[in-house]
N, C-alpha and C positions, 0 to 999 in steps of 0.2 A: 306397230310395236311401241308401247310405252315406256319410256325411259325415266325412271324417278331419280336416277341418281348417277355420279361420274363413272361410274366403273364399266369401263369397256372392254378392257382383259378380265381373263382367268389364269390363275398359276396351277397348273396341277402337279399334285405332289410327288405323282408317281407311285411305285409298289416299295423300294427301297433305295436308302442314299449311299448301301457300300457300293462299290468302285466296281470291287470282284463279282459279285450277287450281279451288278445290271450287265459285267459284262457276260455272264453264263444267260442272265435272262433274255439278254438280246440277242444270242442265236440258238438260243432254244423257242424263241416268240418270232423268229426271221424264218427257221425251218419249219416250225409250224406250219408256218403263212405257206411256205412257197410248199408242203406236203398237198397244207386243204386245197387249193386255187390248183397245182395239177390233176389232184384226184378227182376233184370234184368236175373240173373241166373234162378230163380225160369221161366222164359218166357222161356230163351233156353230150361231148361228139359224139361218144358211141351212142347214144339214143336217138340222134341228128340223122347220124348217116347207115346205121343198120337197121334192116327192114325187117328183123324178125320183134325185135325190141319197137317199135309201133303202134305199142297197149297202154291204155290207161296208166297199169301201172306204172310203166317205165316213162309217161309223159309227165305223169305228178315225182317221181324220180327226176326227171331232168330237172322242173322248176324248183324243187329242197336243193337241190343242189346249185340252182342259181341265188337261191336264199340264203345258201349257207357265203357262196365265195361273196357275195355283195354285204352280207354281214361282218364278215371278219377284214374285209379290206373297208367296212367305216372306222373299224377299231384299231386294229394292229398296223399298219403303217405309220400313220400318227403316231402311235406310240414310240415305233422304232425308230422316227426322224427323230423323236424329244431326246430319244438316250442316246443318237450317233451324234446330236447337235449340240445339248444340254439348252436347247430354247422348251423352255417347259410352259410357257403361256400361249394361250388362247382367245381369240376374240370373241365376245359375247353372241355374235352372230352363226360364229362355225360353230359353237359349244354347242347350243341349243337348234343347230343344225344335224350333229350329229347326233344330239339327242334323239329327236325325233326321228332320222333314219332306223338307228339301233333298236327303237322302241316298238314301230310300225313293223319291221321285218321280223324283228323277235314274235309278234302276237301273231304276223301272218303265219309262220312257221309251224304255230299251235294248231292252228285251223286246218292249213294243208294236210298233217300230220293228221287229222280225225277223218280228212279227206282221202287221204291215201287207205286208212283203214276201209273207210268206209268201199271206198274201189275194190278190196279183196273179196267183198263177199256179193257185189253185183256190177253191172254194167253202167257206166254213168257219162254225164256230159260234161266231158273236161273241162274245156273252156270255161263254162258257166261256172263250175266247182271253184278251179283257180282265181275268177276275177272275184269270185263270192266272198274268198278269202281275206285279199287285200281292201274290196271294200268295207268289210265289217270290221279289219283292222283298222281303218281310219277312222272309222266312227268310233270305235272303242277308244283311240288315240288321241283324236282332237279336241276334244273339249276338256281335259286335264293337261292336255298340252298347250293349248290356247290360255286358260288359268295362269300356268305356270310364265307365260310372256310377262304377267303383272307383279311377279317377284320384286323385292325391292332388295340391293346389297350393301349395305351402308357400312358394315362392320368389316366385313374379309373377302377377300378374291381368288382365297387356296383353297381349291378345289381337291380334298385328299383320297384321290382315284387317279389314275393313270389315262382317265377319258373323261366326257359327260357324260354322267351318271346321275339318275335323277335323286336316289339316296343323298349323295356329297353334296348336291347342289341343294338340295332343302336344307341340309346341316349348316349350310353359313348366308342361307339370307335370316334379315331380320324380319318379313314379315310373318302372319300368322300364318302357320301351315297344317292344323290341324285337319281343315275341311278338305283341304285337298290330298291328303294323306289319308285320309278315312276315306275318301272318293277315288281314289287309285286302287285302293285297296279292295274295294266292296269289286271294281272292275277289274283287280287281278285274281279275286276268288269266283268270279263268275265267269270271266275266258275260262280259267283250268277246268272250272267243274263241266263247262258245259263241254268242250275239246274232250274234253275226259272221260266222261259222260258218253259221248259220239263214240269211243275209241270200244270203251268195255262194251256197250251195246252192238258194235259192230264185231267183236273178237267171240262174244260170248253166241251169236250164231254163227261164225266161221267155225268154232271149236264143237257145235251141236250138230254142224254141216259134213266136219272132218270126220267124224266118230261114227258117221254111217258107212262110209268108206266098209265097204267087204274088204278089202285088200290091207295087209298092215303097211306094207311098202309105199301103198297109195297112200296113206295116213301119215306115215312117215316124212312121205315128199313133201305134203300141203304142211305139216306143223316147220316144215325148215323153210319155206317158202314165207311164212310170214314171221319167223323169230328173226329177220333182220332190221324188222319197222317196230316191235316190239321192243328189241336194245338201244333202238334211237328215240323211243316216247318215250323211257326210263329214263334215258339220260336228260333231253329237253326236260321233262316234268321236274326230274330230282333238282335239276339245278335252280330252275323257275321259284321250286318250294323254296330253297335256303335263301334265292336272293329276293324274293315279293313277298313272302309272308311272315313277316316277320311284326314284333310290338311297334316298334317306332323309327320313320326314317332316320332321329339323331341317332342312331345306334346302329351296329353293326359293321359299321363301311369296312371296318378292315377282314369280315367276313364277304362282303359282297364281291374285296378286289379278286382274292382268291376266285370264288366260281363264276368272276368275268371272265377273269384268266381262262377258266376251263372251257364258259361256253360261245368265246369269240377266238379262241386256238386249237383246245385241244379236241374238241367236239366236234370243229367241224375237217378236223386231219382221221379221225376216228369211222366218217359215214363213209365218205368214199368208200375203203377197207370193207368197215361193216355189211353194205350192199352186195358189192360185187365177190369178195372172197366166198361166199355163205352163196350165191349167187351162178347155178350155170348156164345162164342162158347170157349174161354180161360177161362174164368169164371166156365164153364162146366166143360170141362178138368180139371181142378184145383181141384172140389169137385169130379170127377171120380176119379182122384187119391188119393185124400185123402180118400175115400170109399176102394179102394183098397187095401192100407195101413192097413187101419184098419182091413178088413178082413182077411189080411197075418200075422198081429199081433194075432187075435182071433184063426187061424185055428193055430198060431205054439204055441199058450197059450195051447192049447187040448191038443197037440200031445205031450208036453213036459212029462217031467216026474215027 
């Protein structure tokens, strides 16, 4: 890593400097946190340890769901240590550490997500699916991430985000950033279209699949069976749009803090829910184990002494 210049911190500015606001934000962004990482946990064990749930689908379910708890714990703690401690800087090294986590998990997330569609309408090779994911996120990620090591900070070290964020962090170096802003860009309109692209070509034959159904009930059950991966690619895409495509990294940041806010707490407090409530075969699960429980509680209340 190249070093052109003294600055080894970063200050981050945070979302806001009232008193009152950070302390409502701080356990509304602390309940988040501990919402997503049970729900989401509570999907991987049940996908871990019941055996009716041992389908594709519910294997690319488990790993969204480790992409969501490993995403929101790069962001939200950090956070919430800044506003219980008021130490608001950063070292250049964990910045663009967690840069790059956030960055790589977010594009994985796309991928999976056209991946999971794509599991609704045939039989596929998990593993391969999954790894396929995270490596074409690193390629998509490391060569504008690599670029961006060569930043130079001469002027400012307030970073005005509550995290690193690669928006805030182009607004206050001095070098040129054009080409690397037009090169992010061209790679965030080509993850969406092609993810996107994956998702309608695979929905637009499940939906020509559904519709032969003789039975309306049968019809019924498959369109409910897949409107809970349809309200979480609406949410990922919508958010993706307001904060990557946008004119120019100097602009917008105080729009991008907002839909971090939303897609590193409240998005991923929202899938758990989304899945399993809309879901009875997780639902099932969920009351079989908790029947289980109970009963391993009762037979070792007997035996005890």
């Amino acid at each position: 890593m190249k070093n052109f210049t003294a600055i080894t911190t970063f200050i981050l500015v945070g979302l806001t400097d009232d008193p009152n606001l950070q302390i409502l934000l701080f356990i509304f962004l602390f309940l988040t946190y501990l919402l997503s990482v049970v729900g989401n946990l509570t999907i991987i064990t049940l996908t871990l340890v019941d055996s009716h749930l041992k389908t594709p689908m519910y294997f690319f379910l488990q790993n969204f769901s480790i992409l969501e708890v490993s995403l929101t714990t790069v962001c939200i703690p950090r956070f919430l240590y800044t506003m219980a401690s008021g130490d608001n800087t950063v070292t250049y090294n964990a910045c663009t550490t967690q840069l790059f986590f956030v960055i790589v998990l977010g594009v994985t997330e796309f991928f999976l997500l056209s991946a999971m569609s794509y599991d609704r309408y045939v039989a596929i090779a998990c593993i391969r699916f999954l790894l396929g994911c995270y490596v074409i996120a690193l390629i998509i990620v490391l060569p504008p991430y690599i670029m961006g090591l060569d930043l130079e900070f001469c002027d400012s070290n307030v970073i005005d985000h509550f995290g690193c964020d690669a928006a805030p962090i182009l607004k206050i170096t001095c070098s040129d950033t054009a080409f690397i802003e037009r090169f992010v860009l061209v790679l965030a309109v080509l993850t969406l279209l092609f993810t996107l692209v994956c998702v309608i070509l695979s929905y637009t034959y499940i939906i020509r699949t559904i519709l032969r159904f003789p039975s309306a009930q049968q019809r019924k059950k498959a369109f409910s069976t897949c409107s809970s991966h349809v309200i979480v690619v609406s949410i990922t895409y919508g958010s993706c749009i307001f904060i990557y495509i946008k004119p120019h990294a100097k602009e917008g940041v105080a729009m991008n803090k907002m839909v971090s806010v939303l897609t590193t707490s409240v998005a991923p407090v929202m899938n758990p829910f989304i899945y399993t409530l809309r879901n009875k075969q997780v639902v099932q699960a969920f009351k079989d184990q908790k029947k289980h429980s109970v009963v391993i509680n009762r037979n070792t209340s007997m035996h005890s002494p």
